[in-house]
N, C-alpha and C positions, 0 to 999 in steps of 0.2 A: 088275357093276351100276354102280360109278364112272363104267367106260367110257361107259356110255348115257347116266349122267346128264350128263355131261359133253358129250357129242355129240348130246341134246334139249337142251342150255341152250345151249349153241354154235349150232345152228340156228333154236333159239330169237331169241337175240339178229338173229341173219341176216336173218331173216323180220322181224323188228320193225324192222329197219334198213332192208329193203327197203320195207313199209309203209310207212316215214315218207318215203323219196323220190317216193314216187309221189302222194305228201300234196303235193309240197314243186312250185312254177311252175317250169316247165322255161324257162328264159331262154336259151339257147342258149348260146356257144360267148362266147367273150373277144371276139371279130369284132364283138359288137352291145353293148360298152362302148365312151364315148366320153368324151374328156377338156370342160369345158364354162369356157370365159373365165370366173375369178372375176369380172369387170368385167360380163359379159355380164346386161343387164337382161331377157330373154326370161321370162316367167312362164309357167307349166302352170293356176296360177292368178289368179285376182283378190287375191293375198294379199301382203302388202311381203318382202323376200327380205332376207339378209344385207346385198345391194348397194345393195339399197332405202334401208338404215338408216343404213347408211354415208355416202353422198351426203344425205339429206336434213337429219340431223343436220349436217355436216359446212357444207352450203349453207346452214344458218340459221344456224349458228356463226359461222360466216363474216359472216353479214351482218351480224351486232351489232359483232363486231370491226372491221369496214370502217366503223362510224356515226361520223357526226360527233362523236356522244358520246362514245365511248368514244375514239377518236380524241383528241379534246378533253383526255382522260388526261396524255398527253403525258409517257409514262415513270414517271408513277406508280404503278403496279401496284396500285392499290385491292385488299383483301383482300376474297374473294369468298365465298359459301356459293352454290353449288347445290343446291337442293332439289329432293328426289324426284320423279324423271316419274311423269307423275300419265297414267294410259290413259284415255283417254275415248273408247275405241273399242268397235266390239261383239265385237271377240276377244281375250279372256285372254290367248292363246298369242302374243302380241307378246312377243319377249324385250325387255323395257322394260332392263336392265340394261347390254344390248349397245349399246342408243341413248344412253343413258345415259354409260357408259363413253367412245364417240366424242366425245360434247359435251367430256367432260372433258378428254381428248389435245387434241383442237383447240384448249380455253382453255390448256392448258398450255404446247404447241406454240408459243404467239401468243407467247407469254413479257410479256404484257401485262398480266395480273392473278394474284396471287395466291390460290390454292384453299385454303381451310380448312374441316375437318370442319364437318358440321352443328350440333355438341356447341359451337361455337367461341363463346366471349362477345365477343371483339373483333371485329369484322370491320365492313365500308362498306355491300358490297350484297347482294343477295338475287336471285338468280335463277331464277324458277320455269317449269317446262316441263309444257308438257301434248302429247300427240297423240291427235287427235280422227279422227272418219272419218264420212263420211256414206254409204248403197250406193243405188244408183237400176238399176230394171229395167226393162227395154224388150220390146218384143216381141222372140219367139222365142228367149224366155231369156238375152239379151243384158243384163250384169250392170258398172257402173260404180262404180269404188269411189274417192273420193277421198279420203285421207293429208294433213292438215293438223299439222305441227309449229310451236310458238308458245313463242318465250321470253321472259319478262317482267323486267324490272330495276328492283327496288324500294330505295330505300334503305331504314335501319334503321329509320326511323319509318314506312314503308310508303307512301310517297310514292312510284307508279308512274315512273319516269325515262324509259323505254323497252318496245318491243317490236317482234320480231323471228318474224318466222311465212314457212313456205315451206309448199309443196303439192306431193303428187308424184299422180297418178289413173291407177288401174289400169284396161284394160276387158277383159271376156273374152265371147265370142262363143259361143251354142251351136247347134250345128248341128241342125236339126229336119229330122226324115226321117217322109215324108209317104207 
């Protein structure tokens, strides 16, 4: 009686094994994996990608550090606060922390200003980021989304000093079958 129960729970499990691949998308064979340029900007979507966040962060960072103002620095390293990117997109699912993180390597990088936590009582300026998005739709499902990032430079009384905003616009195409 061992024996059986042992060889219906065995076939048991086989059968439930077998079920669930037949559940499971049959993708084919390793021949239709392919390796994809980290760099490579190509979307499946209207949506910002890893490389998206990297360059647009990366291109607006850039442009505050290249201003005449900050420039004007001239080796001082003003102590900095970045404050919290702020989404003012209509998708939650932006990793705001990853855009985030980049701004911060690039102030770092620059070796031009000093970063201190946001807790910090001493500090010069205040830099706050937002990224915003507008979508516009066209006929035959044709969907355009533009990616505005905006960094602002406030000193400690809140006196606006600068700002610094780049765009990046996505579009995607859909095919209508008639």
């Amino acid at each position: 009686m061992r024996k059986t129960i042992s060889m219906i729970a065995a076939a048991g499990v086989v059968a439930v094994g077998a079920g669930c691949q037949s559940n499971m998308p049959q993708f084919g064979g390793q021949s239709n994996v392919s390796v994809v340029d980290s760099g490579s900007r190509e979307h499946l979507q209207a949506e910002l990608t890893m490389a998206d966040y990297t360059e647009l962060a990366e291109k607006v960072t850039n442009k505050m550090l290249d201003s005449s103002l900050v420039q004007g620095w001239k080796g001082k390293k003003p102590r900095l606060i970045l404050a919290k990117l702020r989404n003012n997109t209509d998708n939650e699912n932006i990793r705001m922390a990853d855009i985030y993180d980049r701004i911060t390597e690039t102030l770092l990088n620059s070796n031009t200003v000093r970063l201190v936590d946001q807790s910090a009582t001493s500090f010069d300026y205040v830099v706050r980021s937002e990224l915003s998005s507008n979508r516009q739709y066209g006929a035959g499902g044709q969907e355009l989304v533009g990616y505005k990032l905006e960094l602002k430079l406030f000193t400690i009384s809140g006196e606006m000093q600068g700002q610094w905003s780049g765009t990046l616009t996505l579009a995607k195409g859909q095919k209508s079958f008639l």
